[in-house]
C-alpha positions in Angstrom: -20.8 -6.5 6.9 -23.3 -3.8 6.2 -25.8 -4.0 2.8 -27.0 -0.9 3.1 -24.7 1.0 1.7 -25.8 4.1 1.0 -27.2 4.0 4.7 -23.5 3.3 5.5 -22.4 6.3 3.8 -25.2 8.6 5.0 -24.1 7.8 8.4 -20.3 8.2 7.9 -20.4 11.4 6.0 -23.1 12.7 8.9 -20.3 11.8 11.5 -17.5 13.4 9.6 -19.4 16.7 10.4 -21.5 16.3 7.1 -20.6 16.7 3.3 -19.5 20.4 4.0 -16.6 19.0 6.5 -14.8 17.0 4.1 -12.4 18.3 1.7 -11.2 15.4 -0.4 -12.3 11.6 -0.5 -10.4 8.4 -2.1 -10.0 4.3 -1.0 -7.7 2.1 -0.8 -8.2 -2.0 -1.0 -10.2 -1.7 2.5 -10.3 2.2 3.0 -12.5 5.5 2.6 -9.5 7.8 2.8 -11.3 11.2 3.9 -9.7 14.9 4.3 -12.0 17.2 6.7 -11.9 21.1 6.7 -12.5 21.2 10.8 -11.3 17.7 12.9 -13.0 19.2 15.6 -16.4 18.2 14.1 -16.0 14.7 13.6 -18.4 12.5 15.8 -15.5 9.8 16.6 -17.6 7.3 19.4 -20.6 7.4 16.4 -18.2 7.0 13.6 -16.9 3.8 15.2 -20.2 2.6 16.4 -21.7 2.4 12.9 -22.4 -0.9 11.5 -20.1 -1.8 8.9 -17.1 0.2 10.4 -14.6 -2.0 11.1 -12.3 0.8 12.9 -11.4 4.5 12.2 -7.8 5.7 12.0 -7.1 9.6 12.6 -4.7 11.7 12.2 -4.6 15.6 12.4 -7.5 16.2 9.4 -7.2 12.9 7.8 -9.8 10.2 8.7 -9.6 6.5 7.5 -12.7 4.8 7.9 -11.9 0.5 7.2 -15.0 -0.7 5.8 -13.3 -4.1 4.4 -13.3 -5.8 1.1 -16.8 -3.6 0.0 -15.0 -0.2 0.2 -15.6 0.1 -3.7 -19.3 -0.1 -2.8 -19.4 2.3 0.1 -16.9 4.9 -1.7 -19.3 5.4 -5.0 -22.3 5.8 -2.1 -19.9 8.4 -0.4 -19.2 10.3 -3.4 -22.8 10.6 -4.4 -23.5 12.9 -1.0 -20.3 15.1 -1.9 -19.9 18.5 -4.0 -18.4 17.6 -7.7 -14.9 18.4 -8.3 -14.1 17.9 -4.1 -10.8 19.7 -3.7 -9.2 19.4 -0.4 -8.8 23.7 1.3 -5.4 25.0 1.5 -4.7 26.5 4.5 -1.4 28.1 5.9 0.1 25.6 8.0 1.6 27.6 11.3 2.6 24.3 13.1 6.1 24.2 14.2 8.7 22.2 12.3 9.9 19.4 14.1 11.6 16.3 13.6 8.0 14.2 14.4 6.0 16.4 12.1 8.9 15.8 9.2 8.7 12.3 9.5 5.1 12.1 9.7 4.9 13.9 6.6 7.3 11.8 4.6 5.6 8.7 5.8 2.0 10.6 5.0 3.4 11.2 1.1 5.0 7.9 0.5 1.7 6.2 1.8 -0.6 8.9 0.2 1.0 8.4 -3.1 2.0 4.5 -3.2 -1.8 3.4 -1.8 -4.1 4.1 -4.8 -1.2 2.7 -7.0 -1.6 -0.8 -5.3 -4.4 -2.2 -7.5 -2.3 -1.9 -10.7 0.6 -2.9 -9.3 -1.1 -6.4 -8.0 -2.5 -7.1 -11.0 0.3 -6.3 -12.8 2.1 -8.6 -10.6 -1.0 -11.4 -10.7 -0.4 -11.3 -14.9 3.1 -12.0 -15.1 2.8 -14.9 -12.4 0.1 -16.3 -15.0 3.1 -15.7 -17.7 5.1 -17.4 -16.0 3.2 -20.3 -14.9 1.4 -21.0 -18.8 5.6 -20.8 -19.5 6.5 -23.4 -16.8 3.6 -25.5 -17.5 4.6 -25.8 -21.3 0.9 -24.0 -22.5 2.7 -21.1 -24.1 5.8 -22.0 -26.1 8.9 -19.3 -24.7 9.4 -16.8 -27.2 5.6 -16.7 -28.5 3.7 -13.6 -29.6 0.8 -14.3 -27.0 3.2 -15.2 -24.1 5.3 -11.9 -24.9 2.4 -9.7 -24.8 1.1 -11.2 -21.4 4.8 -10.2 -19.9 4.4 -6.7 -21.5 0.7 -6.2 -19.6 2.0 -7.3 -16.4 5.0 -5.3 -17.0 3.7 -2.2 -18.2 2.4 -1.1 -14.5 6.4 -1.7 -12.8 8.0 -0.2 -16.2 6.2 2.7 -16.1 5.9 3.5 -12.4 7.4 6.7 -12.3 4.8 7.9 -14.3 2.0 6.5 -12.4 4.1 7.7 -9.3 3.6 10.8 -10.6 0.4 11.0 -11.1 -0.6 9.8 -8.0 1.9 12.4 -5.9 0.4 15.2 -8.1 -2.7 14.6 -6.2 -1.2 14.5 -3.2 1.0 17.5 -3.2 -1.9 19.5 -5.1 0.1 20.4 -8.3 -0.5 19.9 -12.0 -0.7 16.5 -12.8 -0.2 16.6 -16.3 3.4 18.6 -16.0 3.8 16.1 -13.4 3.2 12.8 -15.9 5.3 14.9 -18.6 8.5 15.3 -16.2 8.4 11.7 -15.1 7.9 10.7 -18.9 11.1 12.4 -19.6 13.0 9.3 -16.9 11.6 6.1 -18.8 11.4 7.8 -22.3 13.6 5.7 -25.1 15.9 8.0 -25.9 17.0 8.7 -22.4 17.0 5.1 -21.3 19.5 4.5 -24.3 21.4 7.5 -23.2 21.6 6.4 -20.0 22.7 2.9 -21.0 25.8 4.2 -22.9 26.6 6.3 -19.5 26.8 3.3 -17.5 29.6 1.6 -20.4 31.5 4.6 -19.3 30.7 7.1 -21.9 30.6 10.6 -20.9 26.9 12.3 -20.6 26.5 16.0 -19.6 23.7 18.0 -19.9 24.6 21.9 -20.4 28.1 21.2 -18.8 26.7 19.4 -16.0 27.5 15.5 -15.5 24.3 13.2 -15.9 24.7 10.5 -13.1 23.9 6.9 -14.8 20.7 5.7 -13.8 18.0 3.2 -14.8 14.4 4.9 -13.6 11.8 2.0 -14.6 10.6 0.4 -11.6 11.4 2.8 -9.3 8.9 5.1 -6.6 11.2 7.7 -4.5 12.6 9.9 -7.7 9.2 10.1 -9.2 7.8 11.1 -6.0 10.7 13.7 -4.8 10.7 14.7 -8.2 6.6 15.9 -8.0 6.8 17.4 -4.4 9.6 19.7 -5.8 7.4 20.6 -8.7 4.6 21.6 -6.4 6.7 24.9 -5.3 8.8 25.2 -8.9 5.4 25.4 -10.4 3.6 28.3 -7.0 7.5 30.1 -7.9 6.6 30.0 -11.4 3.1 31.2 -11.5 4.5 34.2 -9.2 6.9 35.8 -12.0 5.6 35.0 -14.9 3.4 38.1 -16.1 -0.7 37.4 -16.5 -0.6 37.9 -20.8 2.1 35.1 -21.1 1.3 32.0 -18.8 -0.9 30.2 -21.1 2.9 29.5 -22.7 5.7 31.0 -20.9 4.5 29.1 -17.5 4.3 26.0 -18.7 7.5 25.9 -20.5 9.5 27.8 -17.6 8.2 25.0 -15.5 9.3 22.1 -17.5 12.8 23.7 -18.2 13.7 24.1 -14.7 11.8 21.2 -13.2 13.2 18.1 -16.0 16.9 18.9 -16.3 16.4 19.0 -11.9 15.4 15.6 -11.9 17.8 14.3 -14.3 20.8 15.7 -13.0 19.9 15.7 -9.5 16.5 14.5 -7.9 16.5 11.5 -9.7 20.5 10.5 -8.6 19.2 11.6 -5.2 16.2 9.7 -5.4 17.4 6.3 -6.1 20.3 6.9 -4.0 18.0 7.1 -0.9 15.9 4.6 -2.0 18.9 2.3 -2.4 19.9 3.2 0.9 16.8 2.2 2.3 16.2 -1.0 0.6 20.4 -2.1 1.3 19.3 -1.3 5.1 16.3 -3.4 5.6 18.2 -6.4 3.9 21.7 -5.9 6.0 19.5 -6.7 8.4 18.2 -9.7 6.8 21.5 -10.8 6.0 22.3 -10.5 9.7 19.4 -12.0 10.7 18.0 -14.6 8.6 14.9 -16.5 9.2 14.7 -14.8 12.7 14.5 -11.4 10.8 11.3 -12.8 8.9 9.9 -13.8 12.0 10.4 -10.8 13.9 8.6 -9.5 10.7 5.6 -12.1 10.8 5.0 -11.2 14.4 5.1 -7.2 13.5 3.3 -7.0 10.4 -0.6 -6.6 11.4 1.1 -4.2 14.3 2.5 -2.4 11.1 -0.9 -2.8 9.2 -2.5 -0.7 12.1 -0.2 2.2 12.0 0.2 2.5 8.0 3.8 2.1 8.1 3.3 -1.6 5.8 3.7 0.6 2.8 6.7 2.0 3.9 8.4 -1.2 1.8 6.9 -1.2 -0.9 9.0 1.1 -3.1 11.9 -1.4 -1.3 10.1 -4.8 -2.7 9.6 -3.3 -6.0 13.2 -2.5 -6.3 14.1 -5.4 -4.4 12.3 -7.5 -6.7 13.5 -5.5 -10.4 16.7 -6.1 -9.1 17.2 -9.5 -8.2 13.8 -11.3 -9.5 12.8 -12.3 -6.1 12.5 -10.8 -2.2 12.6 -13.1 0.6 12.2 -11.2 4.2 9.1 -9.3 4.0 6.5 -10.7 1.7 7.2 -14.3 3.3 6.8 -12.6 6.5 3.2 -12.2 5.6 2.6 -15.3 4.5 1.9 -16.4 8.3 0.9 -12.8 9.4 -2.3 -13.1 6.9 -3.2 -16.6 7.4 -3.0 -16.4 10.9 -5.3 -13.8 11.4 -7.8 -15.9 9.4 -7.0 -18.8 11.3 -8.0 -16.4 14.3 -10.7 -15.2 12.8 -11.9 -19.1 12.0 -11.5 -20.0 15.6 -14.0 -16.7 16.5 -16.5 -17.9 14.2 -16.3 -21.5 15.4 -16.9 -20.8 19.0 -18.7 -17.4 19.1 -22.5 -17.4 20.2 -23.3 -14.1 18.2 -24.8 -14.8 15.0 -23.7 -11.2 13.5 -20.0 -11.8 15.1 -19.8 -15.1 13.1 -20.4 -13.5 10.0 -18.3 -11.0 10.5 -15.6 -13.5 11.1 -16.3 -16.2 8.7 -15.9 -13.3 5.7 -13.1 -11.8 7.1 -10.9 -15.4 7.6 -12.5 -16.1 4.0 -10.6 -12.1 3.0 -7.5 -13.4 4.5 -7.0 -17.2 4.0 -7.9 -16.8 0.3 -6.6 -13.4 -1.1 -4.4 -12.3 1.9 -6.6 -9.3 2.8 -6.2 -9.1 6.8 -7.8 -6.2 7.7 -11.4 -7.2 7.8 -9.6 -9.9 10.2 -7.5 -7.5 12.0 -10.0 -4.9 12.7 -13.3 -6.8 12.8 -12.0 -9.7 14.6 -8.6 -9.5 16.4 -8.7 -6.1 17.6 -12.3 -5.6 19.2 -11.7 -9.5 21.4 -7.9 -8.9 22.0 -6.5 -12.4 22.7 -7.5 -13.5 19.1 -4.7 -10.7 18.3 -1.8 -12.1 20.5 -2.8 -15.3 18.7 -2.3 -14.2 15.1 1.2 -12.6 16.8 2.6 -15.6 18.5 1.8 -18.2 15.2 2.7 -15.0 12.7 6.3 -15.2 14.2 6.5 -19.3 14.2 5.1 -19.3 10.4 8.4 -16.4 9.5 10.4 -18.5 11.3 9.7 -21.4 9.3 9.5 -19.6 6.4 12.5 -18.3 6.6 14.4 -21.4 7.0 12.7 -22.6 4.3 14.5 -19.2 2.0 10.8 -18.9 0.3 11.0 -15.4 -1.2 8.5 -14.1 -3.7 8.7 -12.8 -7.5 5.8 -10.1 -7.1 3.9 -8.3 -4.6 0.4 -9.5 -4.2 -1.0 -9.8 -1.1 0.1 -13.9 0.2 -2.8 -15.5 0.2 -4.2 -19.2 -1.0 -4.8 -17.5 -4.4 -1.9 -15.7 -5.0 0.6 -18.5 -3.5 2.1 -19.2 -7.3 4.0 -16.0 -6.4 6.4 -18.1 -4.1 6.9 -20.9 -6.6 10.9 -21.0 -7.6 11.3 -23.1 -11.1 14.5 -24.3 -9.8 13.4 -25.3 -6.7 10.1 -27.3 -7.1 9.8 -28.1 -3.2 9.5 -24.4 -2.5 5.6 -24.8 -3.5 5.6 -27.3 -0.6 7.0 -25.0 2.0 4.6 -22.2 0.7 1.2 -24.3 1.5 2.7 -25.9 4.2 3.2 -22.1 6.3 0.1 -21.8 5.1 -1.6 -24.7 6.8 0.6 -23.9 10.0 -0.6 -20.6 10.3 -4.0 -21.3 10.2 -4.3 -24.6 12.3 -1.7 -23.2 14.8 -3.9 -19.4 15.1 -7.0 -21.1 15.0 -5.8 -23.4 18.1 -3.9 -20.7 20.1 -7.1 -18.8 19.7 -9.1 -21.7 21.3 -6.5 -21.9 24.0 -6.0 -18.1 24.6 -10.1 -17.8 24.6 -11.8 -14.6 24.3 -14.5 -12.4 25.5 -17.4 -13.1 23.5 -19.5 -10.0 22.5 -23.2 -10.2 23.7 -26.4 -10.7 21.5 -27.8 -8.2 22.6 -24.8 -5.9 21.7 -25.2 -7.2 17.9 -26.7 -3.6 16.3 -23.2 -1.8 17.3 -20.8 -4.5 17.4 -17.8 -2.0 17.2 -18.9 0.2 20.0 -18.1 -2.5 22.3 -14.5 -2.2 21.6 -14.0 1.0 20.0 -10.8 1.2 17.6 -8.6 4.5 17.5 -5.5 4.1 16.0 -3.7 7.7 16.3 -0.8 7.2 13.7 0.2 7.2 9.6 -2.4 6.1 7.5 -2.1 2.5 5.4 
């Protein structure tokens, strides 16, 4: 893990092409999320051979560099080399439309918008376990002032999703992000959430002779983000007829008019609806295929991790989990999927003879057995010695199995790790603690011995200065 990291950033922004090749610049948890004007100029073999790059994932003009847990550190570093107020170039896009490119861009928007959203969204989730624990434990009385407010602070990020949904697609579809944050206010505000209560007892709603569709918005991702993409061209159609001397007003309010009653009375209806569609999908197949579907899932998920398409289920756990309190086929799924590769990762560090290899292992086990963080694992350990990998895979689909039997499910969406483990506790079934730590103990011991068994190709001393050029990472797909 590199120290340096301003020498770090030098060195990535140089083999991005320099500051002048990139347009735009965020992170996720483990990410530097970059945009470049010209692909063509990006030093890939250098970019992967710098220390403290843990892999690079491309795709068209996007780069993702994985630096790890430190990202925060690198990203201020990268920012200070960068033009102020970095804006990523629009371009006219003459690509022909196809079926790959349309789903590659759906899955680029929903992981675009729904991955800087992920920090408020765990530690909304991390406050209302604490709720709910200083409730079960008897240290907060139920019904008292200090309890209530700790539900409404690890509420507030779920109840007012849209909003931040909102936010967050405005920068991705380049429109105005205020109008944006206005529209999706319009969903969760009082007086339409009592409005659409009464619609759901059956009493008519209509809004300038049009039927309003009953529909509860908190909690959700897909309208909000349908609802901003279609506001990026109502507000370009806008600006186009609306004469110079009255856009300060005129544009503003056209916009709003059109854009709010469209999302009431049909983007948001449509949104949900495909979001429920989605959500009833991936858990017909879990009815279907119980505890085999959560292993299947264990045994996929750092496959998923790779290509980005994780975050395709997060607007389903969220929903999943407003719905019914609890969701028990993916987020057990990881439970084994992280642990093993720190297990893995555990095993490298015990036999390895490189000194910087250890390291690297012994923090990135450390990221996944305790917080559930895999991808220092995944793409500092697993993918640069192989085997390690098909370790992690084999005890990732024993651990689902298990815990699906077991019928753990979780009440938030933290990353499963040691720290976060409360998440699986079920007050009315106090053995479902026991199952949690015990997939947990499985999935390292049973990684970390596969890994022994399976062996691995030890990476050189001499090799230690440019320990990812030995086994360069290139993952051509969606970004996570």
């Amino acid at each position: 893990m590199a120290k340096n990291y301003a020498a770090l950033a030098h060195s990535v922004v140089d083999a991005l092409g320099g500051a002048g090749n990139i347009a735009a610049v965020t992170h996720c948890m483990t990410r530097l999320r970059f945009v470049v004007k010209d692909e063509m100029r990006i030093d890939s073999p250098t970019l992967k051979s710098i220390s403290g790059v843990m892999g690079v994932v491309r795709n068209d003009k996007q780069c993702q560099v994985i630096i790890g847990n430190t990202v925060s550190q690198a990203f201020r570093e990268v920012v200070s080399l960068l033009p102020q107020n970095l804006q990523p170039v629009e371009e006219p896009d003459t690509q022909k439309l196809t079926l790959k490119r349309i789903g590659a861009g759906i899955l680029d928007a929903l992981i675009g918008t729904m991955s800087p959203l992920i920090p408020a969204i765990i530690g909304g989730s991390m406050v209302k376990l604490l709720a709910m624990v200083l409730e079960m434990t008897g240290a907060l009385p139920k019904g008292s002032s200090t309890l209530t407010i700790l539900t409404v602070i690890g509420d507030g990020a779920f109840f007012f999703l849209p909003l931040m949904v909102a936010a967050s697609a405005a920068v991705k579809f380049k429109t105005n992000m205020s109008l944006a944050i206005a529209i999706a206010g319009v969903l969760v505000h009082p007086g339409f959430i009592e409005l659409m209560a009464k619609a759901a007892q059956g009493e008519h709603v209509e809004f300038a002779l049009v039927p309003v569709t009953a529909v509860k918005y908190t909690y959700t991702v897909i309208p909000a983000l349908v609802m901003t993409w279609c506001l990026s061209y109502i507000e370009r159609w806008v600006d186009r007829i609306t004469p110079a001397v009255t856009k300060n007003f005129l544009k503003p309010m056209l916009i709003v008019l059109i854009a709010a009653p469209l999302a009431i009375v049909l983007i948001g209806p449509l949104g949900i609806w495909i979001g429920s569609a989605i959500s009833t999908l991936v858990y017909t197949i879990h009815g279907y295929l119980g505890w085999l579907s959560v292993a299947i899932m264990g045994a996929l998920w750092p496959l998923l991790v790779m290509t980005g398409m994780h975050r395709v289920f997060t607007p389903t756990i969220i929903q999943t989990i407003a719905e019914t309190g609890k969701e028990g086929m993916v987020m057990p799924s990881e439970i084994g999927a992280n642990l093993s590769l720190g297990g893995s990762s555990l095993a490298v560090a015990w036999k390895t003879k490189n000194p910087e290899l250890r390291q690297t292992a012994m923090a990135a086990a450390a990221s996944a057995i305790l917080a559930g963080i895999s991808e220092p694992a995944l793409y500092g350990v697993a993918l640069r010695l192989k085997r390690p990998l098909i370790a992690s895979l084999i005890s990732g689909f024993i651990c689902g199995a298990v815990a699906g039997i077991a019928g753990l499910a979780s009440h938030s969406m933290a990353a499963p790790g040691l720290f976060t483990s409360v998440q699986f506790f079920d007050p009315a079934n106090p053995m479902s603690i026991v199952w949690v730590f015990g997939v947990m103990a499985l999935a390292v011991v049973l990684s970390f011995v596969l890994t022994l068994l399976l062996g691995f190709e030890d990476i050189p001393v001499e090799n230690a200065s440019k320990p990812q050029a030995a086994q360069p990472i290139n993952v051509e797909a969606a970004r996570a």
